[in-house]
C-alpha positions, 0 to 999 in steps of 0.5 A: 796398677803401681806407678813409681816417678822420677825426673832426669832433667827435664824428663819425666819417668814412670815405672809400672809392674808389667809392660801392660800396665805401662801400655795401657797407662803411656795410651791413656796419656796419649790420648789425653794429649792428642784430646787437648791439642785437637782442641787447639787445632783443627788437626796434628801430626803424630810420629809413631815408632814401630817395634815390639815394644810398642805392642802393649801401647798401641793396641790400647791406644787403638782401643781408646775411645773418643779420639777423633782420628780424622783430625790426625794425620800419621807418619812413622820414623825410620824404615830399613831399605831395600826391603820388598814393599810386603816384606813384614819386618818393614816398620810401615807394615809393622805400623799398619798392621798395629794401628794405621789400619784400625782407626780412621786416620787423616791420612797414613804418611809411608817412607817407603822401603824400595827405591832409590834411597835419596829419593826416598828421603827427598820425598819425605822430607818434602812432607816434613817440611811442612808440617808440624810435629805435635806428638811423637811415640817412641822407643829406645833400642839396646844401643840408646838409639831413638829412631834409627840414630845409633850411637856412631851417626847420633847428631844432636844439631843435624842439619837434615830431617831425615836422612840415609845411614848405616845400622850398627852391631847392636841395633841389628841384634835387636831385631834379631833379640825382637824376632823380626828376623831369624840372623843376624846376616838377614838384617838390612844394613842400611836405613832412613831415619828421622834425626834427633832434631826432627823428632825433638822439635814435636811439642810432646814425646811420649817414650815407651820403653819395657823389657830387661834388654832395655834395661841399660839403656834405660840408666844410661839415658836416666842417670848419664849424661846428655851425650851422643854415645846414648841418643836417647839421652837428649830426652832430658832437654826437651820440655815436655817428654815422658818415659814409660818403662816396666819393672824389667827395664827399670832394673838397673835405675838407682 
């Protein structure tokens, strides 16, 4: 495994050859980190991203050994609306299908997809409000997205946890780039998602980020400014964030 690092600001970058290098190293982490907080607190919440992306990293953290799971409680970060409770492009099912169903989680907390959308949000955010976030996995999309932030609704100061918004161009195209749907025109428009400050008030986030599709994303949120036109960019302020990428997405890097 060749691991190369660098630092954006706060950020701490690792690239690897392969996407299953990076997977398996951004678990080992994880699991380290979810490890030293357990043994600090009697339980944590985790927020997990879900998207191919993610493929390589959660199998090897849902394969990891040692983790006591029933001291962990799950929640995920956005989710299209409108969408059939089993459609299989939603990020719940996604999610379960990858790791909520293979270990023993305290609890599995849903959005939802289906219903009136400030309900959904209010119910959600009634959980957030609650608790506090301890680790986050992410992703960034095409367009620097994290959660479902694009560019034209990234807030670095929202005051909301979570809340209802539109899905640009790019991040529609992702999905349909990713195969989760087979045009354009059957990407859901609309979404709830977690905002940038929800998720950057969790005491460590670990990004992870393969595939040349990602590759401007990835300099731009390394090597451009703190700016709202990459929301990804604001992982450079938070003081325990790490980026995981392949050769492929770490490309354009100087």
């Amino acid at each position: 495994m060749i691991e190369r690092k660098m630092k954006a600001g706060n950020l701490d970058v690792k690239i690897y050859d392969s996407r299953d290098e990076m997977g398996r190293a951004a678990a080992a982490d994880v699991a380290c980190c979810i490890k030293e907080k357990l043994s600090e607190k009697q339980e944590i919440y985790m927020i997990f991203a879900a998207a191919p992306s993610q493929n390589e990293f959660l199998k090897a953290l849902s394969e990891t050994e040692g983790i006591e799971w029933g001291r962990v409680h799950a929640l995920h970060m956005d989710e299209y609306l409108n969408l059939p409770a089993d459609a299989p492009q939603g990020f719940g099912n996604f999610l379960r299908n990858a790791i909520f169903s293979k270990v023993p989680f305290a609890s599995v907390n849903y959005i939802g997809s289906e219903g009136n959308p400030e309900d959904v949000c209010r119910n959600y955010d009634s959980l957030l409000k609650t608790v506090d976030i301890d680790i986050v996995c992410m992703g960034i999309g095409e367009n620097g997205h994290i959660a479902f932030n694009d560019p034209h609704v990234a807030d670095f100061n929202d005051s909301q946890r979570i809340k209802i918004v539109d899905l640009d161009i790019t991040c529609r195209m992702q999905q349909v780039h990713d195969g989760c749907f087979d045009k354009l025109e059957d990407v859901p428009q609309y979404a709830v998602t977690l905002t940038i400050p929800e998720m950057m008030s969790a005491s460590n986030i670990f990004c992870i980020v393969p595939a040349v599709t990602k590759a401007r994303a990835v300099k731009a949120t390394v090597e451009g400014p703190v700016s709202e036109s990459c929301p990804a960019s604001v992982l450079k302020t938070h003081p325990n964030a790490v980026l995981y990428a392949d050769c492929d997405s770490a490309a354009l890097l100087n």
